[in-house]
MARBA-3410 file (N, C-alpha, C, O; in Angstrom, 1 decimal):
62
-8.0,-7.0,-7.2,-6.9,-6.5,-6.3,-6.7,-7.6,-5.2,-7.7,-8.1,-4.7 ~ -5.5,-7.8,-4.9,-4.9,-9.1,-3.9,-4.6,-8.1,-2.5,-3.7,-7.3,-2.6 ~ -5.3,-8.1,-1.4,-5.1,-7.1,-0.1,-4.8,-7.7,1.0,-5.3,-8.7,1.6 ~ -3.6,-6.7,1.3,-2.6,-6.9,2.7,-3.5,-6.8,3.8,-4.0,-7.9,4.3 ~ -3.8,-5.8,4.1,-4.4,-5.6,5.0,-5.4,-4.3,4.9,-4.9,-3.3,4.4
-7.1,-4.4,5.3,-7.5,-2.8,5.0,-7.0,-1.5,4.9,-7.3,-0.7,4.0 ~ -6.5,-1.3,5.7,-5.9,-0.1,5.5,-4.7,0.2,4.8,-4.2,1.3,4.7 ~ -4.1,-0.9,4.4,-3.2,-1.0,3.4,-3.7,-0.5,2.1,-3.4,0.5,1.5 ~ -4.8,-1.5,1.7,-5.7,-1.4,0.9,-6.5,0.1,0.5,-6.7,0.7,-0.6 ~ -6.8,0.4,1.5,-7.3,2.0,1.2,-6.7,2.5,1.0,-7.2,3.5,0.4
-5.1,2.8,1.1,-3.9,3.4,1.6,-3.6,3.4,-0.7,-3.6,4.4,-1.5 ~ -3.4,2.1,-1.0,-3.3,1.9,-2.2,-4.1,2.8,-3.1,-3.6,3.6,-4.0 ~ -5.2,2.6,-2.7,-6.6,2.9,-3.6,-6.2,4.3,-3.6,-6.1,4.7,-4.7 ~ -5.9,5.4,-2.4,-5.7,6.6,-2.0,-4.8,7.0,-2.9,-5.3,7.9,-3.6 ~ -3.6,6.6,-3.3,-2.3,6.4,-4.3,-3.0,6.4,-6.0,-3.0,7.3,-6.8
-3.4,5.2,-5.9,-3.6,5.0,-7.4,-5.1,6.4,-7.7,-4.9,7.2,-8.7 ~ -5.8,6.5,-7.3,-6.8,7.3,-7.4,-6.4,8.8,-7.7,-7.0,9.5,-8.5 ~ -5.1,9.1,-6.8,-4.5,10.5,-7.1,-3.7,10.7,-8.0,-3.2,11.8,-8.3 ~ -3.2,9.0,-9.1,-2.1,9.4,-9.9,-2.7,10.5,-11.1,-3.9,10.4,-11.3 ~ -2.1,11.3,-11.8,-2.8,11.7,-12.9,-3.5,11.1,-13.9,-3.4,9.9,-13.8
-4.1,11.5,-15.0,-5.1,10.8,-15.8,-4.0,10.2,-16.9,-3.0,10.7,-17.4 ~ -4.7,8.8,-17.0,-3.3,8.2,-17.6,-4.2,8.3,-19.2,-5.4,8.5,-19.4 ~ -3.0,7.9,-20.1,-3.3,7.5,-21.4,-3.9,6.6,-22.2,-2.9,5.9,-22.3 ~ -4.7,6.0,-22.8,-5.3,5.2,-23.2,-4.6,4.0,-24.2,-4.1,4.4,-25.2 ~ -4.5,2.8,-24.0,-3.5,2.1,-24.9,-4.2,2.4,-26.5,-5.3,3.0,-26.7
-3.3,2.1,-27.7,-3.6,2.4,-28.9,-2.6,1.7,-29.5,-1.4,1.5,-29.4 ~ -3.7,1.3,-30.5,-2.9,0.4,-31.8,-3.7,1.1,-32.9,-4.8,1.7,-32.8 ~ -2.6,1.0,-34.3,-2.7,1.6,-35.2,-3.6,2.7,-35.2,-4.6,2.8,-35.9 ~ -3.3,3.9,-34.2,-4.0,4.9,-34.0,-5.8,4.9,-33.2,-6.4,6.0,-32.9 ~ -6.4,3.7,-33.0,-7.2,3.7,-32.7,-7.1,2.8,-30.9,-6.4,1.9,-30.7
-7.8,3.4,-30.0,-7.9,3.3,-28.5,-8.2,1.8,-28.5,-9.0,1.3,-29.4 ~ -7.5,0.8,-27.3,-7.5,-0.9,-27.3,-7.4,-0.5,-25.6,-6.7,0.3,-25.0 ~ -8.4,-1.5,-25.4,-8.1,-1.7,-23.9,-6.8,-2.5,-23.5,-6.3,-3.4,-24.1 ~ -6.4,-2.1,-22.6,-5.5,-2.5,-22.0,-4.9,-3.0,-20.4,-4.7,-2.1,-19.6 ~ -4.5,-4.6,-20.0,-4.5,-4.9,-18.6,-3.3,-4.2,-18.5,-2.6,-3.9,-19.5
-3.0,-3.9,-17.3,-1.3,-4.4,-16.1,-1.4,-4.2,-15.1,-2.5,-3.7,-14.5 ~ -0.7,-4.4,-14.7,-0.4,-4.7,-13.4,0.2,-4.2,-12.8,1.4,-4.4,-13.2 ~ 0.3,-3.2,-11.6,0.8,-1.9,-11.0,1.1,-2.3,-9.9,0.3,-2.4,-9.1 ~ 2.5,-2.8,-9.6,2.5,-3.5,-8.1,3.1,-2.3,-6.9,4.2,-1.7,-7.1 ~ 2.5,-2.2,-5.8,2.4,-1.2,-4.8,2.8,-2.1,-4.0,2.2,-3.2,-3.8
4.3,-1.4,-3.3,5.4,-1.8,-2.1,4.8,-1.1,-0.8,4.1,0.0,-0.8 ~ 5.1,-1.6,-0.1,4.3,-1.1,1.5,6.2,-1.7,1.6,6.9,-2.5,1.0 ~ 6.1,-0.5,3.3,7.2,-0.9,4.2,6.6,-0.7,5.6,6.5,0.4,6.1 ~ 6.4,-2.0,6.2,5.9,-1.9,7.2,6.2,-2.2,8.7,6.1,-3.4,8.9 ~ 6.6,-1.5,9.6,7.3,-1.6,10.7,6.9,-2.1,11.6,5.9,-1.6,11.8
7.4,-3.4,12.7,6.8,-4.5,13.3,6.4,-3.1,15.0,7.0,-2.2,15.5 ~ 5.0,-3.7,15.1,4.2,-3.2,16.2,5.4,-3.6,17.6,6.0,-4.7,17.9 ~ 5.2,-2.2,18.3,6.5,-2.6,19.6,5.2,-3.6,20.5,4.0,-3.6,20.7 ~ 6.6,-4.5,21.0,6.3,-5.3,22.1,5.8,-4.7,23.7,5.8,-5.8,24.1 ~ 5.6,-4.2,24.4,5.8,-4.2,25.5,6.3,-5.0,26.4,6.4,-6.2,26.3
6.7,-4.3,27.6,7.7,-5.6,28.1,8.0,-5.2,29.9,7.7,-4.1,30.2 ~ 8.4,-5.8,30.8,8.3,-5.1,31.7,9.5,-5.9,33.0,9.1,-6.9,33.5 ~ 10.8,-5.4,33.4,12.0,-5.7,33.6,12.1,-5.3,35.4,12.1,-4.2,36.0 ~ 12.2,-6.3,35.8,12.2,-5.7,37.3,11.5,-4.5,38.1,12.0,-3.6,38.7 ~ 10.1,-4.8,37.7,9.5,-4.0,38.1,9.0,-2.7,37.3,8.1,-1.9,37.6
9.9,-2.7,36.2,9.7,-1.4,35.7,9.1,-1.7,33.9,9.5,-2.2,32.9 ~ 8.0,-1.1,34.4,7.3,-1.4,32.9,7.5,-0.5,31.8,7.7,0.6,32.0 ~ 7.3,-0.9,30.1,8.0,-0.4,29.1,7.0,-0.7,27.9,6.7,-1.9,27.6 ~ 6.3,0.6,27.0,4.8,0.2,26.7,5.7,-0.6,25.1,5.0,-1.4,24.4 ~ 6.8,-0.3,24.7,7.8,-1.1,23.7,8.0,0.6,23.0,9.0,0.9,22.4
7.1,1.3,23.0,7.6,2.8,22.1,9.2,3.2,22.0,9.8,3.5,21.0 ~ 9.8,3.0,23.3,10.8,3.6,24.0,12.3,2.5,23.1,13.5,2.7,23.5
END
């Protein structure tokens, strides 16, 4: 696994862990391991600035 950030990462693991029990690949009726590759989208919202304008300070929430 390639990780954004830990708690991204846990965040993932939390996801894939709860999906239901998946199927087993199979060829000509008998069970074959099988790779892929499951790619997990994050949307992540830039941390506010704080900022502070003629005296009057602003923690960036606002």
């Amino acid at each position: 696994m390639r990780g954004l950030l830990p708690a991204a990462d846990l965040e993932a693991l939390r996801v894939v862990r709860s999906m239901s029990q998946w199927l087993p690949g199979s060829q000509n009726g008998v069970n074959v391991a099988v790779s892929l590759t499951l790619p997990i989208m994050f949307s992540l919202k830039p941390a506010p600035i704080p900022y502070k304008i003629g005296g009057i300070s602003c923690d960036g929430d606002e």
